[in-house]
N, C-alpha and C positions, 0 to 999 in steps of 0.2 A: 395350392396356396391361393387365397383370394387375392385378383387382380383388382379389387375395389380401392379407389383416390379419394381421399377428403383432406381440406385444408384444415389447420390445426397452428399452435405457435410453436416454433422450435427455439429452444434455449441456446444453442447453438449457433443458429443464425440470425438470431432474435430480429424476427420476423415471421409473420404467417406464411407457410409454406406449404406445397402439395404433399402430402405422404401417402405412404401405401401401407393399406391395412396388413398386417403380417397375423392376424386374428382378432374375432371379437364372440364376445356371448355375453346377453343379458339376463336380469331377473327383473319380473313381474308382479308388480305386489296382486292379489287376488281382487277380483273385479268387484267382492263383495264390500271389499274393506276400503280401497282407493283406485282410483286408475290413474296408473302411471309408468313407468318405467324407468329402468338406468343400464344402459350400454356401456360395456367395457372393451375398450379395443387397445390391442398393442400394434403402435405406429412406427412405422422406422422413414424419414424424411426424404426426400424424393433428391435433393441437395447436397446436404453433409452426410447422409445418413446415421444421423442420430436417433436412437430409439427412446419412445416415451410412450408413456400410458397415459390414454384418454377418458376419463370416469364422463359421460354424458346422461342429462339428468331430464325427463321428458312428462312434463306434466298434462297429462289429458284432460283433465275436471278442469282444467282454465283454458279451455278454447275462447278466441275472442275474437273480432271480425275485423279482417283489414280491406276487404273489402266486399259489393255486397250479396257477392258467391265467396269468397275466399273467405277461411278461417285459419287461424295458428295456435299454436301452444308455447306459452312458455319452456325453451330449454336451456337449462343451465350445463357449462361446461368447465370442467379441472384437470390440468394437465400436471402430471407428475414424472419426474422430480418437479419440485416448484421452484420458480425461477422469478427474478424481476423482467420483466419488457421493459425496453429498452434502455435496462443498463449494464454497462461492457464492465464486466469485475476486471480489478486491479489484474498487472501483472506481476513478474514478480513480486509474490504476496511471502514469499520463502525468506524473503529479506526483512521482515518484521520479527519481534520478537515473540516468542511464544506465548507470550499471558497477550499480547495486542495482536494480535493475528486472531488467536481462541476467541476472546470477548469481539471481537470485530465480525470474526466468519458468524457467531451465535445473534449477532445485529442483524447479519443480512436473512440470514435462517429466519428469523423473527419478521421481515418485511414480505420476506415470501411468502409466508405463512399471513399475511395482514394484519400478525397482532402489534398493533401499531404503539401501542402501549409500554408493551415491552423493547420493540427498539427503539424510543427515543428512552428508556434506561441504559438501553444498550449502547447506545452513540454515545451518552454523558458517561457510562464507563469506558469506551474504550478510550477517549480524553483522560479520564484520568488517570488507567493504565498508560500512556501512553508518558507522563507526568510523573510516574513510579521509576517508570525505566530511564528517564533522562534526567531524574531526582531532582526535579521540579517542587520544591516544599513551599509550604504554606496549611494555613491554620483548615483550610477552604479550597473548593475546586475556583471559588472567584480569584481568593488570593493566588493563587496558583499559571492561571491562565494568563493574570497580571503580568509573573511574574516569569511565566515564556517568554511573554513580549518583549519583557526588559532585558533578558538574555541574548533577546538578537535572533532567537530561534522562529517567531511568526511576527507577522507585521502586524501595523495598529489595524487593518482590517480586519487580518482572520483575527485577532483577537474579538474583535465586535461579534464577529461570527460563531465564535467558539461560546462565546456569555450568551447567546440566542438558545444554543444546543442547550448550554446549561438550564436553562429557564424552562425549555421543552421537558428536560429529563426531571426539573424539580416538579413540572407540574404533576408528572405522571408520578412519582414517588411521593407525593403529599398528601396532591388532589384528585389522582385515581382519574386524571384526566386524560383522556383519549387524543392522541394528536393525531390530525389530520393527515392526509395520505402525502399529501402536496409538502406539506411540513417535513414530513422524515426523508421524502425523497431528496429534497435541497440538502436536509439534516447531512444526510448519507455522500452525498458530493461534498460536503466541505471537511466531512472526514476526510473521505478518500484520498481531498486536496491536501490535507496534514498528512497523513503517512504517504504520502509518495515525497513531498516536501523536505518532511524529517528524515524518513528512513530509505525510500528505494530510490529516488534520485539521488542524494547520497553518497549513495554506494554506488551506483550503476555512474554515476558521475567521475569519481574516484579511478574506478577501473577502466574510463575511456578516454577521457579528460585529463588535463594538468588543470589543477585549483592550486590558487596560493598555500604558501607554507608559512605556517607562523609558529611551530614548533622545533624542536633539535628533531626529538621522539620522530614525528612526519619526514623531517630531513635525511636520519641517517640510512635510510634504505635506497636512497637515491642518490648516497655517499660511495654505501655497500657494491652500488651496480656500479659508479662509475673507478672503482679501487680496482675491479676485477680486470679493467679495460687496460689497463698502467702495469709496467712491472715494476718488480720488488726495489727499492732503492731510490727510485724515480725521487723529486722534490716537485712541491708547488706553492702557491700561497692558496688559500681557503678560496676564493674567488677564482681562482683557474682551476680547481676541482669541481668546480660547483658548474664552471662552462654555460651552457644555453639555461639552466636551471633556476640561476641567479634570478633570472625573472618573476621565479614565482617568489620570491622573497619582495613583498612591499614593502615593508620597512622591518628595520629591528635586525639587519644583517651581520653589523658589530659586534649586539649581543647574545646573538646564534655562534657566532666564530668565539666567543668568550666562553660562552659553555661548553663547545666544544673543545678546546683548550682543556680545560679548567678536567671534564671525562678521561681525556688522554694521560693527563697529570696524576688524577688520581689513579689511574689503571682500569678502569670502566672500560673506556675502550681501547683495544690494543691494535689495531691494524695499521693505525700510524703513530707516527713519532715526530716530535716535536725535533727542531733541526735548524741550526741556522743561516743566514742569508747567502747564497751564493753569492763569489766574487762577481764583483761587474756587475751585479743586478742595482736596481734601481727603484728595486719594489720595497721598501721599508717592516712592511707588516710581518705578521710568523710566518717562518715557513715549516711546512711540514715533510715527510718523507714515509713511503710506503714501508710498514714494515716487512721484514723478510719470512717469506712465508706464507703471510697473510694472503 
């Protein structure tokens, strides 16, 4: 095995790093036709060890003087798979949904490859996938993005941010206009900043976190866990079920306890039962009791 080291970028540690050559062999175009060369070497990272393939590109006919015994040649270099420098893809990207993950991962494809063209199509659609999924409506991606804003979902910044992307993507879809490298790079951050926003903090928030509760739906699983903790018969008032949890209720707690009522009544929910005030109590409100069984 060749012990031969050269530096190269790894995707991986995204940074230049020492690798070992793990093999390489080139072709020669013939001296009559051009002189040049392209070396192919597969590298596995001295680091992470991550394995990449190096296409190196060695043009002899433009030798040019740096100094004045020194000469050099133009060599170009491509590292495959292709990758962006220095930037750290999302994590859980599994927490998106499948049309905005697809159009998103085929944006990044698109950068890496430098057709820059196609990923600012690519960033104005995964906005608007993203706008599908949260059914986000309007006539327009303007009206649209408007009308994220006014749902509470992006602030008035990303909103401004989001009409940039859009204006990038129109140009490339109208005007065949090539955006800049610098352009889709920012493009692609203030995506990123939307779906981690929207969907994976989110979620990853959800599962580690207490957030407010402003629905029954939200409530009744944190009804569910604390019914299990209580035996059958037990009494409370809806505020001594709900214990430390109350908190995450801002306001609207009357008419969270009125729908919940209102579930039991009609038979929606059965684990408890409507019951009334124990003697000597002092508490006025419903009381409830666990059902038996439940």
């Amino acid at each position: 095995m060749s012990s031969e080291i050269i530096w190269n970028d790894c995707r991986k540690c995204n940074q230049n790093t020492k690798h070992k050559v793990l093999g390489n062999t080139s072709k020669v175009t013939p001296p009559d036709i051009y002189h040049d060369e392209t070396i192919y070497y597969l590298l596995e990272c001295n680091g992470c060890e991550t394995i990449a393939f190096r296409e190196e590109y060695h043009d002899y006919e433009q030798y040019y003087p740096i100094s004045e015994d020194e000469y050099e040649h133009p060599i170009s270099v491509e590292t495959y798979p292709h990758f962006i420098k220095d930037h750290i893809p999302l994590e859980f990207s599994f927490d998106l949904p499948p049309i905005v993950e697809n159009i998103y991962r085929e944006s990044i494809t698109a950068i890496q490859r430098e057709a820059y063209t196609l990923a600012g199509l690519g960033l104005r659609a995964t906005i608007e996938a993203i706008c599908n999924d949260k059914e986000i409506t309007g006539r327009n991606l303007q009206v649209r993005i408007n009308n994220m804003s006014r749902s509470g979902m992006i602030s008035k910044s990303d909103t401004q941010r989001l009409h940039a992307i859009r204006f990038m993507g129109n140009d490339a879809a109208h005007e065949i206009k090539k955006a800049k490298k610098e352009s889709v790079m920012i493009a692609l951050k203030i995506v990123e900043h939307l779906l981690l926003s929207v969907y994976i903090f989110e979620n990853e928030v959800s599962k580690y976190l207490e957030t407010p509760i402003s629905t029954l739906d939200e409530l009744i699983p944190i009804l569910d866990k604390k019914l299990k903790l209580i035996d059958s018969g037990s009494t409370f008032t809806f505020v001594k079920l709900l214990g430390s949890a109350k908190r995450r209720i801002l306001d609207g707690i009357e008419s969270l306890e009125s729908e919940f009522i209102q579930r039991i009544t009609d038979g929606v929910y059965d684990k408890v039962e409507l019951t009334s005030q124990p003697d000597g109590s002092a508490e006025t409100n419903q009381w409830f009791k666990k059902a038996a069984g439940s």
